[in-house]
N, C-alpha and C positions, 0 to 999 in steps of 0.2 A: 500811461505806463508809469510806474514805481521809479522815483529819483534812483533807484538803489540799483534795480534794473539797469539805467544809462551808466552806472556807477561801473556793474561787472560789463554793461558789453566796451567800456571803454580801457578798462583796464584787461580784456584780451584781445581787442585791437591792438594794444601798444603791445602785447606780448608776440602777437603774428609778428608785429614789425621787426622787435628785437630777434627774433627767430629767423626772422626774411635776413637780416642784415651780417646774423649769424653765419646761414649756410652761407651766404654771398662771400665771407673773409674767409670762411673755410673752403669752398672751393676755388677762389683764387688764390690761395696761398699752399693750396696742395697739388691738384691735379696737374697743374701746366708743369709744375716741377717733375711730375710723376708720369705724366707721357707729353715730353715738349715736343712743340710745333704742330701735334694734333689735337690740342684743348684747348681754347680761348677764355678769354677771361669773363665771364659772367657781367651783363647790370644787373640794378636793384630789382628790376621789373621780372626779369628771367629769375633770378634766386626767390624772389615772391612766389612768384607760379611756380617754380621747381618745391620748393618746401610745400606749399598747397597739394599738388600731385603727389606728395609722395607720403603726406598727410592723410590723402583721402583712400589711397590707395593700402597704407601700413597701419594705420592710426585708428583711423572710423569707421571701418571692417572689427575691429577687435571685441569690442564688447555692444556695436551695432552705434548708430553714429548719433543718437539723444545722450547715449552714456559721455560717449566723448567729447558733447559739449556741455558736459557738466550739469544733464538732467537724470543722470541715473543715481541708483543708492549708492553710498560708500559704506 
């Protein structure tokens, strides 16, 4: 495999993560405010797989999911 290859897949690893980490601050600092005592606070592992599902679901439906990982034309 192409050093350059390890290069991109490691630089959207750390992009999942910042993403994962994202939804994770956004949903705890929204919803529980926005319907308390029935929303709990998310961990990192649930806001991971929450952004993945909603990824796969909104994201890699759109232009078919080689596009969305960055093997389609621009």
């Amino acid at each position: 495999m192409d050093p350059s290859a390890f290069m991109q897949l490691a630089i959207w690893l750390a992009g999942v993560l910042v993403a994962a980490v994202a939804v994770l601050w956004l949903w705890n600092t929204t919803l529980p405010r926005v319907f308390p005592g029935s929303v709990r606070a998310l961990r990192f592992g649930e806001a991971l797989r929450l952004m993945l599902l909603a990824w796969l679901l909104f994201g890699a439906g759109a232009f078919g999911l080689t596009f969305a990982l960055g093997a389609g034309l621009w």
